[in-house]
C-alpha positions in Angstrom: -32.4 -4.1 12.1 -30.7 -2.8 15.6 -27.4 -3.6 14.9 -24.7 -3.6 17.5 -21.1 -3.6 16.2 -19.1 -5.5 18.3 -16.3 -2.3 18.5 -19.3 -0.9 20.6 -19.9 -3.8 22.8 -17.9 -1.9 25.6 -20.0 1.1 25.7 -23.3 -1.5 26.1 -22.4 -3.5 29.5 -25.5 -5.0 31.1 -27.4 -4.1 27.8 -29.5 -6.8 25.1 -27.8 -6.5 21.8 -28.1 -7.9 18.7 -25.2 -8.5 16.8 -23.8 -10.1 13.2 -20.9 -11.8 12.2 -19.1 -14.6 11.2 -18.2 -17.8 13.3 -14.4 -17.6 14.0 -13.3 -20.3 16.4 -16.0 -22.6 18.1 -15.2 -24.7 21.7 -17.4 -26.9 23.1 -17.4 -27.6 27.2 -20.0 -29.6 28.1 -23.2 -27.4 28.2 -21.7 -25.0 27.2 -20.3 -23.5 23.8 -17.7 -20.4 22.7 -17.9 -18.7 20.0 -15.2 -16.0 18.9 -17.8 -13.9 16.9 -16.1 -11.6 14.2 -17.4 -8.6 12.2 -16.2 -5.9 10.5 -14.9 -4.0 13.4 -13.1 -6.9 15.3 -13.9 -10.1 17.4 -15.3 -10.7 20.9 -15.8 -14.2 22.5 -20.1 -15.5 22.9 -21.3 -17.8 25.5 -24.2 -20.1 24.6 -25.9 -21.7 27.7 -27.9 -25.2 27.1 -30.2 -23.3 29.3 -31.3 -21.2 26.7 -32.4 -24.7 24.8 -33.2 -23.0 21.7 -30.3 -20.9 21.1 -28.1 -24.1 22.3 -29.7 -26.5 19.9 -30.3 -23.8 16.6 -25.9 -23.2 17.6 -24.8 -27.2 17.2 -24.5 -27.2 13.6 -22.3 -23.8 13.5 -18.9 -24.1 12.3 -16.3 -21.8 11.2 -17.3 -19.3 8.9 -21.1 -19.3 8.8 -22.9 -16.3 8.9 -25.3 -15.1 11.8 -27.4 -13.0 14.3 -27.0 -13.5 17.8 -29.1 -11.6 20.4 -27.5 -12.0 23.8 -26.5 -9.2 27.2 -23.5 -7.9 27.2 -21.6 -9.0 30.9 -17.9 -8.1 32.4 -15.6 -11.6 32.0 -14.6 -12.6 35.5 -11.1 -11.1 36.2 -9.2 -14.4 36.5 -10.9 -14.6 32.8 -9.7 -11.1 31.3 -7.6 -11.3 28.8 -5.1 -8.3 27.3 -6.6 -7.7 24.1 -9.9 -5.6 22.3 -13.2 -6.8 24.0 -10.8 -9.0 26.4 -12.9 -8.2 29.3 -16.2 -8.5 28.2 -18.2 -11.0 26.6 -21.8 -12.1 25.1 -24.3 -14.2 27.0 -26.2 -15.7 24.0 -30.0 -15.9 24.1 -31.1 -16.3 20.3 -29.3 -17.9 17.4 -30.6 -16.9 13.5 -28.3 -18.4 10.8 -27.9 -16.4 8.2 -25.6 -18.5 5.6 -23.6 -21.8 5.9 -19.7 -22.1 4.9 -18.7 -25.6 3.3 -15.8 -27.0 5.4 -13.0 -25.4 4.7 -9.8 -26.8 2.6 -7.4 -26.0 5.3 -7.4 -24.6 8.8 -7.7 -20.7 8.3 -4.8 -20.0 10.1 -2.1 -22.3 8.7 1.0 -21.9 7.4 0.4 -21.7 3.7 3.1 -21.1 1.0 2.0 -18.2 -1.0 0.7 -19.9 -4.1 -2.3 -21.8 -1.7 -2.7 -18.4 0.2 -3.5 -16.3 -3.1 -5.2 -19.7 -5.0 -8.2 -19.3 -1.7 -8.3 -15.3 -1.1 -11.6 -14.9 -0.7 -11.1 -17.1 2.4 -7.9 -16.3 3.2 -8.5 -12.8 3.2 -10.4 -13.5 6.3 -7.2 -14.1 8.0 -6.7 -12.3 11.0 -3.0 -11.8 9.7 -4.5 -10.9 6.1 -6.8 -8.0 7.6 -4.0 -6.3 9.8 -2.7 -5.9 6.8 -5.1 -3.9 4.7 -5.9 -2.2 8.2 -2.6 -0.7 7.7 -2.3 0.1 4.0 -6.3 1.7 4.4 -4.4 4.1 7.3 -1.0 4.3 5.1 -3.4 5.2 2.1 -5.6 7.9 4.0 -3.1 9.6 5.8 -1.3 10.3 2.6 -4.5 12.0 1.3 -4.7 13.9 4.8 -1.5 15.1 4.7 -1.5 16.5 1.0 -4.6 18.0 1.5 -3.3 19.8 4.6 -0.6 21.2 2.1 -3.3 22.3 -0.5 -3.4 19.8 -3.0 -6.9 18.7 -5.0 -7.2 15.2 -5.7 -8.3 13.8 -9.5 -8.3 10.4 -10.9 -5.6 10.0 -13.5 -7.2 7.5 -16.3 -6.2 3.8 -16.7 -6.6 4.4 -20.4 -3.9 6.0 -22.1 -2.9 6.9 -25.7 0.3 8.3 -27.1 3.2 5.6 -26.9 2.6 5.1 -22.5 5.5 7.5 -21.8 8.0 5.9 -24.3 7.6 2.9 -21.8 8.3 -0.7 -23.4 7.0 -2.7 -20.4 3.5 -0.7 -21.1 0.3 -3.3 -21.7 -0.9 -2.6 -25.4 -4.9 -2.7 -26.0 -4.7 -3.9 -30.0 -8.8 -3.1 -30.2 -9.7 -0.1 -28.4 -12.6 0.6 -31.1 -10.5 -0.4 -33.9 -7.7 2.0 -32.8 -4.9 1.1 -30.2 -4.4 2.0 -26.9 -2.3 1.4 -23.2 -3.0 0.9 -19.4 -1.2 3.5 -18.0 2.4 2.9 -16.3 1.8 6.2 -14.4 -0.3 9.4 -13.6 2.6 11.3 -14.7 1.9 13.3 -17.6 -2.0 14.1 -16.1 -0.4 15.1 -12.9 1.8 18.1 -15.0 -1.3 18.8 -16.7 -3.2 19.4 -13.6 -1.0 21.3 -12.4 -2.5 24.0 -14.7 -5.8 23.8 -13.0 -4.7 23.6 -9.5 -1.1 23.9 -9.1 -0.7 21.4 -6.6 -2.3 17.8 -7.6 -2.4 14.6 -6.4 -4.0 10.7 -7.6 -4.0 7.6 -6.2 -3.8 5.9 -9.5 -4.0 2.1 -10.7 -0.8 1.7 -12.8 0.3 -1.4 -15.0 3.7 -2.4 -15.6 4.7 -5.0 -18.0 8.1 -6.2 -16.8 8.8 -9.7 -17.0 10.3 -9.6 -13.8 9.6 -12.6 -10.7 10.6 -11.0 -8.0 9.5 -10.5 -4.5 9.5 -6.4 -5.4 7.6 -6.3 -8.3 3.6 -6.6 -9.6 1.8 -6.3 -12.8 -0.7 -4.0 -11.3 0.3 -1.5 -8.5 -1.6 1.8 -6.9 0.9 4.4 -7.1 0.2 7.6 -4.5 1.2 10.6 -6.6 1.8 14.2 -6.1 3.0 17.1 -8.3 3.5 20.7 -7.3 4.3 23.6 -9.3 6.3 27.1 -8.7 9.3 25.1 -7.4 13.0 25.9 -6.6 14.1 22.6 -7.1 13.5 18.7 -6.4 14.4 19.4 -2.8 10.9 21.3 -2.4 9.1 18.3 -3.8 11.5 16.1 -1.1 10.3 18.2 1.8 6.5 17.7 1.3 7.3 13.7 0.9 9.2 14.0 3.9 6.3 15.6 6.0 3.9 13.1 4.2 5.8 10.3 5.2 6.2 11.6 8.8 2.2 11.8 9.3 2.1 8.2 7.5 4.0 6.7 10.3 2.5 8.8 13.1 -0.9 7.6 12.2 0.2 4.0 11.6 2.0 3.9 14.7 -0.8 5.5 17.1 -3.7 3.7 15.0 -2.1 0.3 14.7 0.4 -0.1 17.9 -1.2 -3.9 18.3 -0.7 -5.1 15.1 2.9 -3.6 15.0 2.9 -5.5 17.6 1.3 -9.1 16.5 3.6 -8.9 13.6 7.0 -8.2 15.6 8.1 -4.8 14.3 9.0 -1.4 15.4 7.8 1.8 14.4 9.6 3.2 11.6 12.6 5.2 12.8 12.3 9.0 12.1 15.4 11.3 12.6 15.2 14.7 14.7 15.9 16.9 11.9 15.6 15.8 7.9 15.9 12.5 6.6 19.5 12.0 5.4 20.2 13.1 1.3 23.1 11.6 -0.6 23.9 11.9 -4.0 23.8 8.9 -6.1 27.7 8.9 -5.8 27.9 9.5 -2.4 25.9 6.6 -1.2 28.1 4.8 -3.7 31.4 5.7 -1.6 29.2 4.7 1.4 28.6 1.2 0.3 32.6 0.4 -0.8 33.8 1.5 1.9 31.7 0.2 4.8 30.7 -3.0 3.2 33.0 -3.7 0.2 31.9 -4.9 -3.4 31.7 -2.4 -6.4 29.3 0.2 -6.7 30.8 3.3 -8.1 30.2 4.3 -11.7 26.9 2.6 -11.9 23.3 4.3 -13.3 21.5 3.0 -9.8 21.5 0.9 -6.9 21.2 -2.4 -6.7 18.7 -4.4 -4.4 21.6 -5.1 -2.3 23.0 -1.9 -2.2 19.8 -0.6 -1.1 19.4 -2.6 2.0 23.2 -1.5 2.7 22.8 2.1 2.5 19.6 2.1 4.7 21.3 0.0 7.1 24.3 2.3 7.1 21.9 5.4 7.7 20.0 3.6 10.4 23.0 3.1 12.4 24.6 6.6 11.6 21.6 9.3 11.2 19.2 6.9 13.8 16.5 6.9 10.1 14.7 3.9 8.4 14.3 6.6 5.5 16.8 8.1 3.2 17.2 9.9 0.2 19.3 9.3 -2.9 19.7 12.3 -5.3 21.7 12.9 -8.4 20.9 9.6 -10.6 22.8 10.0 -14.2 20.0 12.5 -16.5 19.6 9.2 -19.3 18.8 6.8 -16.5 15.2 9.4 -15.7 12.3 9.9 -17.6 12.5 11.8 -20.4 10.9 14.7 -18.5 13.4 14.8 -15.6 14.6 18.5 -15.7 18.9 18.3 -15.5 21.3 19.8 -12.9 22.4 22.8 -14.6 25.4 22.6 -12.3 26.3 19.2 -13.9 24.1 18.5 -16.5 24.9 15.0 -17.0 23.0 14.3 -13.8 19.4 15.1 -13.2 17.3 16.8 -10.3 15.5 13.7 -9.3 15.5 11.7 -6.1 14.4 7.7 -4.7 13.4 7.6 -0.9 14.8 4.7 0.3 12.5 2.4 3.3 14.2 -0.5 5.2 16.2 -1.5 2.3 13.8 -0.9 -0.4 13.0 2.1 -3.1 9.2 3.1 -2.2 9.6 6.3 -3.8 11.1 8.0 -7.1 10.6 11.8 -8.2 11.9 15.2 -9.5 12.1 18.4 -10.4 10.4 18.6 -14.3 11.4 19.9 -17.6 8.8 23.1 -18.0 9.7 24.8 -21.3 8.0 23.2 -24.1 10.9 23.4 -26.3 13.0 22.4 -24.1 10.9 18.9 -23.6 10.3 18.2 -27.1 14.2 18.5 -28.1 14.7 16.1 -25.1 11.6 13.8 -26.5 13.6 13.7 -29.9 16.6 13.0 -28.2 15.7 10.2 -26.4 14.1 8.7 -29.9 10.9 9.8 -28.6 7.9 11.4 -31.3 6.4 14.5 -29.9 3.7 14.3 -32.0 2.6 11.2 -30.1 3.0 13.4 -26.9 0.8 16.5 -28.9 -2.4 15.9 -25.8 0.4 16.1 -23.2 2.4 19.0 -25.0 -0.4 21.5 -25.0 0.0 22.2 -21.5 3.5 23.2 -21.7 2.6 25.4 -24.6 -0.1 27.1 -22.7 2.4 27.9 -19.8 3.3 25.1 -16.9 5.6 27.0 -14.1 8.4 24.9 -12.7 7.3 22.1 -11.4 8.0 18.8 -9.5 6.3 15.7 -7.9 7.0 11.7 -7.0 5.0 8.8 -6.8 5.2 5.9 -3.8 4.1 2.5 -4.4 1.5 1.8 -1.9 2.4 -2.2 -2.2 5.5 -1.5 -1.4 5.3 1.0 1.5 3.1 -1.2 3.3 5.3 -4.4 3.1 8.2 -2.4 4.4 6.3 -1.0 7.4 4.8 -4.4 8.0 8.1 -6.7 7.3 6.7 -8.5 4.6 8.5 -11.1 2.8 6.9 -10.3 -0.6 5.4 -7.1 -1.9 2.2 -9.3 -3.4 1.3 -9.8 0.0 0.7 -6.1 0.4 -1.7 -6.5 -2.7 -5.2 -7.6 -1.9 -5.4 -9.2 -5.3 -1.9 -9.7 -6.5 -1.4 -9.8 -10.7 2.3 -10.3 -11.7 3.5 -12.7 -14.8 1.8 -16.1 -12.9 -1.5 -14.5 -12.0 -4.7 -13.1 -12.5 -7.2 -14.3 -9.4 -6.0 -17.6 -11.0 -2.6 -19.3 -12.1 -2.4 -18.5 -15.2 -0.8 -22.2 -15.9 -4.3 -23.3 -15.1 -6.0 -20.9 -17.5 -7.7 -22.5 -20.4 -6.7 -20.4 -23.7 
């Protein structure tokens, strides 16, 4: 079939095409009917003339949603009729009509206001949202310039396995498989431990991995399932070299969301992402504690991490005073980190690891890591861990791992902060937390 997306309607002025879609909004004027036809590539308006009796009588039973083939010429809009928007000055001068599929009529009107329970309930509808589709414009960008940018810096990509063994990094919000062939297993909580083994191979790797956590926690930050954009590097100094590739990672990221996406930015009333001159701004853990006392009261000093709150003050606070929506927070307390989390040697009761901070919220956690093998199995024991339930994960360090750091960013949660989104599951095509999967789980038969 000769197929003209309507992205390239411009380039075919005066020309027959044939196009497919879906019917977005229909209006009726007399002998004539509009059509906002929609495809993969965007929308542009139809015109269907009772002249063309065939086309005008096969279009009367269309309504939103149904499926079809319209053959038409594309023709300039009248400039009293142009409106500021893709495909705003053209449309289609309908000829032939083929219907492809009908839609039932549909529960609501597509673009209502629906709480989120009713949005996620209907997603293979509401998907279709125009609002639901900038969306996942953005996070496909967000998730390709990520891989642009690392493989710019010389990093292979591998898929890290859902599948896990061992004890799930020590993790007690891990999900359990009690029958994996009669033996027992976990959906991973990270790619961590792959990513240091791939280091090995290739020195610098990165995944986009599908992670699980169990948390019992209803909160507009957290999900059950999340995709977690992971890097680790090896030959490092320190954390700080790990800090400076996710810096220059997140700088292409909001380059190529803000020249790709300037109209949905737009439709959904936000600014680009403020990016400092020089470096994002880096404060200890304790120094972005005396920040928050002193500039907006409350306690915060002495504690293992930042609260929510505290979050959304310290980015406000660097906004306002290093012109950033991004910052750094170094220095968390060593038995707050992963049992891998290599120690300040400096102060060794605090750890070389880091959380970027976006508009109030942590996207981001890394480190520098523990490299000697005996090094991490003492720290394994320490922290009550069994390194013989590590033994897969340990071979690479006894087969020489150089020092080595990385970080992970929740993709979710990236894309709800660059978007302003209320709740993190809405930057989840098919949200799973403790309520959901595809269904409410309160409506799930046992």
């Amino acid at each position: 079939m000769d197929r003209t997306y309507i992205s390239d309607l411009g380039q075919k002025i005066g020309e027959p095409v044939t196009m497919c879609g879906w019917v977005d909004v229909r209006r009726d004027h007399g002998k004539l009917m509009f059509i906002v036809l929609r495809d993969g590539t965007g929308t542009v308006q139809v015109v269907i003339n009772a002249k063309h009796a065939s086309a005008f009588e096969a279009a009367q039973p269309l309504r939103s949603e149904w499926t079809v083939r319209l053959t038409g010429t594309v023709k300039e809009r009248p400039e009293n009729m142009r409106q500021d928007e893709p495909n705003g000055s053209i449309e289609v001068s309908v000829e032939s009509v083929t219907v492809l599929s009908q839609a039932n009529e549909l529960p609501f009107e597509k673009d209502a206001d629906l709480n989120l329970d009713t949005y996620f309930d209907h997603l293979p509808l509401t998907l279709r949202r125009a609002r639901s589709r900038d969306i996942f414009h953005v996070q496909a960008t967000i998730l390709q310039a990520f891989r642009d940018s690392l493989v710019s810096w010389g990093f292979t990509e591998f898929q890290a396995p859902v599948l896990v063994g061992g004890d799930a990094e020590g993790g007690a919000a891990a999900f359990k498989i009690d029958d994996y062939y009669g033996k027992s297993a976990f959906l991973a909580t990270s790619g961590q431990l792959y990513k240091q083994i791939m280091v090995g191979p290739f020195e610098r790797a990165m995944t986009v991995a599908k992670t699980f956590r169990g948390e019992k926690s209803a909160t507009t930050r957290h999900l059950a399932e999340i995709v977690q954009m992971e890097f680790e590097m090896g030959f490092v100094n320190d954390h700080r070299d790990v800090m400076s590739v996710l810096e220059d990672v997140m700088r292409v990221i909001v380059g190529r969301v803000t020249e790709k996406h300037a109209d949905v930015l737009k439709r959904f009333d936000v600014e680009s992402p403020l990016l400092p001159k020089n470096s994002f701004p880096i404060f200890k853990l304790s120094e972005a504690q005396e920040i928050i006392e002193r500039e907006f009261g409350g306690k915060a000093m002495g504690e293992l991490d930042l609260e929510p709150e505290h979050e959304r003050q310290v980015c406000e606070w660097a906004k306002k005073e290093h012109g950033s929506d991004f910052v750094f927070i170094t220095h968390f307390p060593t038995q707050k980190r992963a049992f891998y989390t290599h120690t300040d040697p400096e102060s060794p009761t605090y750890s070389r690891s880091f959380d970027l901070l976006f508009r109030g919220l942590e996207i981001n956690s890394g480190s520098q890591r523990i490299h000697d093998y005996h090094e991490l199995v003492n720290t394994m024991r320490s922290r009550g861990l069994d390194p013989e339930k590590f033994a897969f994960y340990l071979q690479a360090f006894k087969y020489g791992l150089p020092p080595h750091g990385g970080c992970s960013t929740g993709l979710e949660r990236i894309t709800a902060r660059m978007l302003d989104l209320a709740n993190v599951k809405e930057a989840s095509a098919f949200p799973r937390d403790m309520t959901r999967v595809d269904t409410r789980l309160a409506n799930s038969e046992e």
